[in-house]
C-alpha positions as CSV (number, residue, x, y, z in Angstrom):
1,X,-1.4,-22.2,-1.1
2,X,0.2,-19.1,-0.4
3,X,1.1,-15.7,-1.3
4,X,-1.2,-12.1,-1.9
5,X,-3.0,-12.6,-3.9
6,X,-3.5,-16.4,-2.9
7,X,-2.4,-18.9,-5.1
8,X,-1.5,-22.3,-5.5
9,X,2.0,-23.7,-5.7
10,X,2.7,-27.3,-7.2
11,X,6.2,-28.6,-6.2
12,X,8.6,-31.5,-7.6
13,X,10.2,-33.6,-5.2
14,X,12.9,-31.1,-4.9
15,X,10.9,-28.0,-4.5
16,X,9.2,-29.9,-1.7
17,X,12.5,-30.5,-0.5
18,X,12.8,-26.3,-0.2
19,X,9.6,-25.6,0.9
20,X,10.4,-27.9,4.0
21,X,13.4,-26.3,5.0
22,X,11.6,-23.1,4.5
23,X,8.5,-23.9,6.9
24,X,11.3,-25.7,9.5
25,X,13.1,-21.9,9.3
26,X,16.5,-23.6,7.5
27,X,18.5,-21.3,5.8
28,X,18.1,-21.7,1.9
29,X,20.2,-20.6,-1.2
30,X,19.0,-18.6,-3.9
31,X,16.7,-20.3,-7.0
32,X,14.8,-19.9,-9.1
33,X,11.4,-21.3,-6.8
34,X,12.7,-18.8,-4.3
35,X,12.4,-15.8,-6.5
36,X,9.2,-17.0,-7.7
37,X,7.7,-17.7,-4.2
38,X,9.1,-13.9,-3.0
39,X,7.4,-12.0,-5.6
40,X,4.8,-13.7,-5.3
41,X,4.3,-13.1,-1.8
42,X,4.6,-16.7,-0.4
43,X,7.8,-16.1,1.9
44,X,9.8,-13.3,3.0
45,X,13.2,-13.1,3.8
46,X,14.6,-12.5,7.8
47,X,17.0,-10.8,8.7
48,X,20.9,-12.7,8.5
49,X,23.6,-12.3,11.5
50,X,24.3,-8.8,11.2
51,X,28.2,-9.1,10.5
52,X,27.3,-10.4,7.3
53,X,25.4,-7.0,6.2
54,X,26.8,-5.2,3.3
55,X,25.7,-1.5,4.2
56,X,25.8,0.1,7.2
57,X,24.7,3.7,8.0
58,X,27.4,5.1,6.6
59,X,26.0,4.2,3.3
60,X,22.7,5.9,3.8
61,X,22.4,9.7,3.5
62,X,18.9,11.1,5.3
63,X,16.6,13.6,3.2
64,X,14.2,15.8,4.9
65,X,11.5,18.3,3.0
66,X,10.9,20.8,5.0
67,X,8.0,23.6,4.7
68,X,7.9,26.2,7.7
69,X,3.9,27.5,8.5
70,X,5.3,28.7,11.9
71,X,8.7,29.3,14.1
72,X,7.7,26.1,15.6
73,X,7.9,23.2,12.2
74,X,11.4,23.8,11.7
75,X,13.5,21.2,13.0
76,X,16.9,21.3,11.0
77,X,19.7,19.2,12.9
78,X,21.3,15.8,13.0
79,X,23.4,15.8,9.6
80,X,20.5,15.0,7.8
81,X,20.3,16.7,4.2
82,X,17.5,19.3,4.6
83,X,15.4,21.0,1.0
84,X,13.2,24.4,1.9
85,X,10.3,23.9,0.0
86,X,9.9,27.2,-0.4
87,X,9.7,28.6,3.2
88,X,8.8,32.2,4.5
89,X,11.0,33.1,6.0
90,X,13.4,30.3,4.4
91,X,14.7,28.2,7.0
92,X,18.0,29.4,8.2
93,X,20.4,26.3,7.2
94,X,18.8,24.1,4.9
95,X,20.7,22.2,2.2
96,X,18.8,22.4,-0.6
97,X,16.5,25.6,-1.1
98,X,13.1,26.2,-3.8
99,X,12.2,29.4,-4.8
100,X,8.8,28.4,-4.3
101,X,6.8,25.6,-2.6
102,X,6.3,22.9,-5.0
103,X,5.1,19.9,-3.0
104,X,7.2,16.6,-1.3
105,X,8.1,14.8,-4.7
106,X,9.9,17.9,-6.1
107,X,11.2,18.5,-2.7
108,X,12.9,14.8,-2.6
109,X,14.0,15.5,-6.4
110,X,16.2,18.6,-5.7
111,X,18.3,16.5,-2.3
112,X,19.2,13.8,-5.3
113,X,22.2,16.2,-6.7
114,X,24.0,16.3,-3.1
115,X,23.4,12.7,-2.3
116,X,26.5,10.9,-2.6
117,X,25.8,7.2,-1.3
118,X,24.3,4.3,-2.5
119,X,21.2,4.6,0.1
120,X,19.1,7.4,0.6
121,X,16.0,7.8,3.4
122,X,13.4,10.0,2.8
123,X,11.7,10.9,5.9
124,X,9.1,14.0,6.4
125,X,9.4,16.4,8.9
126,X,6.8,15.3,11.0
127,X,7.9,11.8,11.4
128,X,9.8,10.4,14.4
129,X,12.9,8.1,14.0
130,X,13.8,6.1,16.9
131,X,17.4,4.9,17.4
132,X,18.1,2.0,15.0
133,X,15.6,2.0,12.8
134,X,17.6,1.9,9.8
135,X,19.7,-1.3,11.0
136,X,16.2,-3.1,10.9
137,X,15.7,-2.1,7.1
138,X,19.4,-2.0,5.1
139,X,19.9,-5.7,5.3
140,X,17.5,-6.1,2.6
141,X,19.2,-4.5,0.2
142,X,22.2,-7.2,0.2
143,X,19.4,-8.2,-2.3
144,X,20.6,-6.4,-5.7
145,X,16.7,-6.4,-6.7
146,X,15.5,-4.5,-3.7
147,X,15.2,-1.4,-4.6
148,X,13.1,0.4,-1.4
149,X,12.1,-0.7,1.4
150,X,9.6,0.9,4.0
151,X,9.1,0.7,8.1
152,X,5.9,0.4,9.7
153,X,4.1,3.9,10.3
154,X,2.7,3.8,13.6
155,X,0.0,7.2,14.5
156,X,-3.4,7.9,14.5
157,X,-5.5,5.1,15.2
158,X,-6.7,3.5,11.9
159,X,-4.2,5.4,10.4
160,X,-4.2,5.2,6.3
161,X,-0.3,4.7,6.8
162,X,-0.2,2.4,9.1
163,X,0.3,-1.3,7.2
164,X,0.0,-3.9,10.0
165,X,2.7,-6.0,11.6
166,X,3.3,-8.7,8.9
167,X,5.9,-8.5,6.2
168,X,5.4,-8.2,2.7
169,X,6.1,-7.8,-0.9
170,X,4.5,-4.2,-2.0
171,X,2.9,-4.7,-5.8
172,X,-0.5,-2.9,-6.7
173,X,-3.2,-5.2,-5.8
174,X,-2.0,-7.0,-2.8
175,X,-2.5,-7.5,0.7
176,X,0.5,-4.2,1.2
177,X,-0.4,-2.5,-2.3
178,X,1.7,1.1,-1.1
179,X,4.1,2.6,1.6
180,X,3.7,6.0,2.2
181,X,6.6,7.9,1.7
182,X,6.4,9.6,5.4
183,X,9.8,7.2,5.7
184,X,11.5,5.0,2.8
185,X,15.0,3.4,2.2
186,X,15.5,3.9,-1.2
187,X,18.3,2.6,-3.3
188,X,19.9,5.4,-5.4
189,X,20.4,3.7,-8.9
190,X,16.7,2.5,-8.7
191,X,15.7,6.0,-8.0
192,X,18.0,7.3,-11.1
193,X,16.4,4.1,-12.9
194,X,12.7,5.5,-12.7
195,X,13.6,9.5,-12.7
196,X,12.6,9.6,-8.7
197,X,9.3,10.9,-7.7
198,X,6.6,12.7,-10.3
199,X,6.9,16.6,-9.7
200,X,3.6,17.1,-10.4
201,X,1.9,14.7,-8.0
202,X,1.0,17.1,-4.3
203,X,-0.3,13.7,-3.4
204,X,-0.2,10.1,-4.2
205,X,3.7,10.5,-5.1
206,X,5.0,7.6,-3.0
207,X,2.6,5.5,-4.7
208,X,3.5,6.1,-8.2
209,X,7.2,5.7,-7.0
210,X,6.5,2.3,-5.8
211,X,4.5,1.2,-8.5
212,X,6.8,2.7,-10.9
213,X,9.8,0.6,-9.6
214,X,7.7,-2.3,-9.4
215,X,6.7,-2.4,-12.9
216,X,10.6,-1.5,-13.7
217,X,10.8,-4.7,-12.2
218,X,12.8,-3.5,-9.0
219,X,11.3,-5.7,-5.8
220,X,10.2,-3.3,-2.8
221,X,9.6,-4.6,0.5
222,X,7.8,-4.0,3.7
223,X,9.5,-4.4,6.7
224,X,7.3,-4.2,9.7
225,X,9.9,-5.1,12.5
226,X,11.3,-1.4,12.1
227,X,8.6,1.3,13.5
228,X,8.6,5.0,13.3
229,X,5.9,7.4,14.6
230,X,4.4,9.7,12.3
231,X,2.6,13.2,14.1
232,X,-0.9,13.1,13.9
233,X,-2.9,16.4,12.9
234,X,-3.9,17.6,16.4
235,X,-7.0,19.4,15.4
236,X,-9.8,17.1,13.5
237,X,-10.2,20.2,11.1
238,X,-6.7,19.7,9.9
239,X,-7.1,15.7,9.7
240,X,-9.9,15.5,7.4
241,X,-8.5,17.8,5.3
242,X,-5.1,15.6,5.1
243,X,-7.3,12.6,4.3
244,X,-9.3,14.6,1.6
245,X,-5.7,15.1,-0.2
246,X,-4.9,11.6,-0.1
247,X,-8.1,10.8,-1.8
248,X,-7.6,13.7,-4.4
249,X,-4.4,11.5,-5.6
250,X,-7.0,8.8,-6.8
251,X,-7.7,10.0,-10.0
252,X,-4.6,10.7,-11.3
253,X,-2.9,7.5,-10.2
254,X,-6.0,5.5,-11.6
255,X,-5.0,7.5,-15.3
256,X,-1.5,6.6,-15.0
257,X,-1.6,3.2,-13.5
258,X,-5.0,1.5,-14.7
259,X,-5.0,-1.5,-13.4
260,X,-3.6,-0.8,-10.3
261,X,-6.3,1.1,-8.4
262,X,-10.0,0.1,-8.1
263,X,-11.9,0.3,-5.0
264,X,-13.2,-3.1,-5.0
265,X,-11.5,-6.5,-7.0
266,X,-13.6,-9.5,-6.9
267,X,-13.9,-12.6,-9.0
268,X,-17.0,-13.1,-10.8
269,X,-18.8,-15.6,-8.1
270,X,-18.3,-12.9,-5.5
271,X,-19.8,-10.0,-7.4
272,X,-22.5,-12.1,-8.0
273,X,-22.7,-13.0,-4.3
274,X,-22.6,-9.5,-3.0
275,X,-24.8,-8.7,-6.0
276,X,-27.9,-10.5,-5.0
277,X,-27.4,-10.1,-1.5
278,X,-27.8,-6.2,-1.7
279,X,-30.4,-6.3,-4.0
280,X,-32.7,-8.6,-1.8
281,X,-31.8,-12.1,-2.4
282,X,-30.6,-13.9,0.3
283,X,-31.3,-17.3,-0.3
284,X,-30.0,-16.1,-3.5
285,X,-26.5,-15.1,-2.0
286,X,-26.1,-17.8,-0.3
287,X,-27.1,-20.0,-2.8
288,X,-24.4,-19.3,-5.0
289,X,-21.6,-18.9,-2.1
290,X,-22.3,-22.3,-1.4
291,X,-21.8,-23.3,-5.2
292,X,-19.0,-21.3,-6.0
293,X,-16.9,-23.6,-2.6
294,X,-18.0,-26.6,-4.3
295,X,-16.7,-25.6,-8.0
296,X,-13.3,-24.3,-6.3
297,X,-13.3,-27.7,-4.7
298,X,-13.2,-29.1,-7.7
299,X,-11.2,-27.2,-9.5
300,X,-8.6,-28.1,-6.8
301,X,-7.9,-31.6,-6.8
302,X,-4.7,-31.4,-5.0
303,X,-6.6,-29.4,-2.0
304,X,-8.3,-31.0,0.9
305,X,-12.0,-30.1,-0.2
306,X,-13.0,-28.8,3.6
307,X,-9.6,-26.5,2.9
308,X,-11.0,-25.3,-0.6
309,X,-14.5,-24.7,0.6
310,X,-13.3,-22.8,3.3
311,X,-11.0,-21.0,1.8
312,X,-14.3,-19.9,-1.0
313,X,-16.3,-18.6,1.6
314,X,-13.8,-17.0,3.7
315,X,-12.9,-15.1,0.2
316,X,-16.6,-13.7,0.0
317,X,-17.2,-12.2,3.6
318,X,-13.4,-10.3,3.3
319,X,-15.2,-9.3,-0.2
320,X,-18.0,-8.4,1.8
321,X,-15.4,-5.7,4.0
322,X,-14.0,-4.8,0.9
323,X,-17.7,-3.6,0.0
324,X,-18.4,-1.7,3.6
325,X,-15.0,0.1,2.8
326,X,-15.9,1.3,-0.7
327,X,-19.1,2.3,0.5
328,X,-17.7,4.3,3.3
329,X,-15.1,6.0,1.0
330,X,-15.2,5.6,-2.8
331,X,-19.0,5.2,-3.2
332,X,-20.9,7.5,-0.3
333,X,-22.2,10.5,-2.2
334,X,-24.1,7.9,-5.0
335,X,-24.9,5.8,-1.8
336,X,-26.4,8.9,0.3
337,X,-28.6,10.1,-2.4
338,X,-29.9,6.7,-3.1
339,X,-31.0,6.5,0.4
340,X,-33.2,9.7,-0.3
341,X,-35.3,7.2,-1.9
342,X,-34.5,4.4,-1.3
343,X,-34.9,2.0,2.2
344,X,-32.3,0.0,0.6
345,X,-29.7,2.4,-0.1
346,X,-30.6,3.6,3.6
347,X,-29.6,-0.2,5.0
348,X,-26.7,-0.5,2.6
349,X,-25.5,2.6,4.2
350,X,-26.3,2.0,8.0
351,X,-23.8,-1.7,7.4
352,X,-21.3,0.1,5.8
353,X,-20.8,2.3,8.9
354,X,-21.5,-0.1,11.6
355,X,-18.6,-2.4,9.8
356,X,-16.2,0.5,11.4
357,X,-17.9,3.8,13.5
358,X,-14.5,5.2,14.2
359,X,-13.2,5.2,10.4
360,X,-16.4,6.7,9.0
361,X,-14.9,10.4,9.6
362,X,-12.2,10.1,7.9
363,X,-13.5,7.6,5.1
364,X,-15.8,10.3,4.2
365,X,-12.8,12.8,3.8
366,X,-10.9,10.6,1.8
367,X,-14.2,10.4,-0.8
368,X,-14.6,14.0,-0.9
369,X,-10.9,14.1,-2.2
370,X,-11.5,11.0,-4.6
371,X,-14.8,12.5,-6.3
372,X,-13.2,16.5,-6.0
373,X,-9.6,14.7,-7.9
374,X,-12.3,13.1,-10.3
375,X,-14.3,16.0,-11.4
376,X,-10.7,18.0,-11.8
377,X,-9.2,14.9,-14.2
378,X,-12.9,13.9,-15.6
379,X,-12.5,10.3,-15.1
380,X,-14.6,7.7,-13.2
381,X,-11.7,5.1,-13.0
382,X,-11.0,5.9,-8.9
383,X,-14.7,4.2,-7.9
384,X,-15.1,1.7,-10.9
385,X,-15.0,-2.1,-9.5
386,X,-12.6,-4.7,-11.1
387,X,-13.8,-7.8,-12.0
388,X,-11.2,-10.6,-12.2
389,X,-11.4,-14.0,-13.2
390,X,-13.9,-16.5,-11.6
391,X,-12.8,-19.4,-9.3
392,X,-10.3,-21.7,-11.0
393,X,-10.3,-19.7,-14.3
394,X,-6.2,-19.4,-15.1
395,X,-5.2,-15.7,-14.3
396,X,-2.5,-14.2,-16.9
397,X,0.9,-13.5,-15.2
C-alpha cells in the first residue's frame, strides 16, 4: 500500500523482486512498474552522483517579474532576465518591459521570447535564493517527462506555500496537489507545449500551469531538499489581503478544472461518519467507523486485517481535519450564520478553530476571497464536497 492517494499494489515475483531493491535503496532501471509506482506516488526518485547530471546552470536562464510600489522593491541584478510589469517609474534596466501592469502569468509570458535555454526559473521578486538551490532541482529533469519541478517555500509560519519536507508527485487531488509559482524549474518545450501560464489569471496561475501540464501528461515534481525563503507581508493588513487573493483564484480554477478542486474529498463511509457525528449521533458515528474497517478488511484479503482496520479509521479522523479546514476557510460565512441559531453550528464552529487558533486569521481571508471569486464567476463549485467511491469500490483510472 502506497502512494497519494493510497492504494494497493499487487506484484509478480518479479515486481517483488523491484520493490525489494527499492525498499533496500538499490539502484533500479527504468520499467514499466517503475513509471506506474512514480505517478502514482508510491516512490520517488533521489538524486544520482552528480557527474552523471545532464544540465547544469548553464542551461537554466532565471526570470524575474518585477512591479515597483516604492524606490525600495526594485532589486534588478545578478544576470537574471528581469520583465517590468508595468512600473512607475519603469525600472531603469529591466529586460522585458509592459506598458501596463498585467499580473505574474503575463509577466512570465513576455521573458519566454528572450529565453534561449532548455530550463527556465521563474522566481518572484520577493523570494530569496540561497547558493545552490538550483543543483538540488535540475537532476530531475534527466527525466524527459519532467516537465517542472518546485523547491520547498519556507516563510510565514503555516504558510499556504510552504508544502512540508517530504517528496512528491504534484497531481490535483493528492497529498502535494500545487506549487506555488513564488520559485519553479520549468522545462521550456513543456511550457511551449501548454501555451505557459493563463494571462488572465491575477491569481491561481501556477496552479492552472501545473495542472495543465499534468493533464498534458508532463510529470511535475516536488523537491523538498532544495529550500528558498519567500518574504512574508510585514504588516497583518497586507497578509490577509494576500490570502484573500489566493482564495479569489478558487472559482475560476474550480470552472476550468472540475474535478480538481473541492474543499473536502471523502468516500461515502466517511461522509456518513462525519455526517452523523455533526448532526448528534455519536454512537451513530462510531457505529459505522467501526463497520466501514471491518468491510475494508474484507475487501482486502491480501492485508493484515489489524493493517486494514487501522488504516480505515486513521482515513476518517484525517477526514475529520479535512472538515475543521473547510469549516475555517471554504464554509465559515454559512457556518457563522447558522450559529445565530443554532448551538450546533456554534460547537461546529468553536472545533473548527480550536483544530488550529493560529491559522484561523488567515483561513478566514482566504474564504472571503473564495466566496468574493464566487459571487464575481456565479458558481458554487469552490465549497462543494466530493464524494468518491466507498471503501473497496474500484476507482476509474
Amino acid at each position: 500500500m502506497a502512494g497519494s492517494p493510497l492504494r494497493l499494489f499487487r506484484l509478480g515475483p518479479a515486481g517483488a523482486t523491484v520493490a525489494e531493491r527499492i525498499e533496500r535503496g538499490d539502484a533500479v532501471a527504468p520499467s514499466v512498474l517503475i513509471d506506474r509506482l512514480l505517478d502514482a506516488g508510491a516512490i520517488h526518485p533521489v538524486a544520482p552522483d552528480p557527474t552523471a547530471k545532464r544540465f547544469g546552470i548553464s542551461d537554466v536562464v532565471v526570470v524575474t517579474p518585477q512591479l515597483r510600489v516604492d524606490e525600495s522593491s526594485a532589486t534588478i541584478g545578478d544576470g537574471r532576465i528581469t520583465v517590468d510589469d508595468g512600473s512607475r517609474p519603469p525600472l531603469d534596466r529591466a529586460t522585458v518591459r509592459l506598458d501596463v501592469n498585467q499580473g505574474p502569468a503575463a509577466a512570465r509570458n513576455a521573458a519566454r521570447p528572450v529565453v534561449d535555454t532548455p530550463l527556465v526559473a521563474f522566481v518572484d521578486a520577493d523570494v530569496i535564493v540561497p547558493p545552490g538551490w538550483l543543483d538540488r532541482l535540475l537532476w530531475h529533469f534527466d527525466d524527459p517527462d519532467v516537465a517542472l519541478v518546485a523547491p520547498r517555500v519556507d516563510g510565514e509560519p503555516g504558510s499556504p506555500l510552504d508544502l512540508g519536507d517530504e517528496p512528491a508527485r504534484i497531481r490535483a487531488g493528492t497529498r502535494v496537489s500545487y506549487v506555488p509559482g513564488a520559485a519553479m524549474v520549468v522545462r521550456t518545450a513543456a511550457f511551449d507545449a501548454v501555451g505557459g501560464f493563463d494571462p488572465t489569471l491575477r491569481f491561481g496561475e501556477d496552479v492552472d500551469f501545473v495542472w495543465r501540464l499534468d493533464e498534458a501528461g508532463w510529470r511535475c515534481r516536488y523537491e523538498p531538499a532544495s529550500r528558498v525563503w519567500h518574504e512574508p507581508r510585514s504588516e497583518v493588513a497586507a497578509r490577509l489581503r494576500q490570502h484573500a487573493g489566493y482564495g479569489s483564484s478558487a472559482a475560476p480554477l474550480a470552472l476550468r478544472h472540475p474535478s480538481s478542486l473541492s474543499p473536502v474529498q471523502f468516500n461515502g463511509w466517511t461522509a456518513f461518519v462525519w455526517s452523523a457525528a455533526v448532526t448528534g449521533h455519536p454512537l451513530v458515528a462510531v457505529a459505522a467507523a467501526i463497520g466501514s474497517s471491518l468491510a475494508l478488511a474484507r475487501r482486502l484479503p491480501d492485508v493484515p486485517p489489524r493493517a486494514a482496520v487501522g488504516l480505515a479509521l486513521r482515513g476518517h479522523l484525517s477526514a475529520g481535519r479535512q472538515l475543521a479546514t473547510a469549516v475555517r476557510r471554504a464554509w465559515w460565512p454559512v457556518v457563522v450564520v447558522g450559529a445565530l441559531v443554532s448551538r450546533r453550528m456554534r460547537w461546529i464552529a468553536a472545533m473548527s478553530v480550536l483544530a488550529d487558533v493560529s491559522a484561523m486569521p488567515t483561513d478566514v481571508a482566504y474564504g472571503w476571497g473564495v466566496w468574493r471569486g464566487m459571487r464575481r464567476h456565479r458558481t458554487w463549485a469552490p465549497v462543494v464536497p466530493r464524494l468518491s467511491a466507498w471503501p473497496g469500490k474500484p476507482r476509474p483510472t
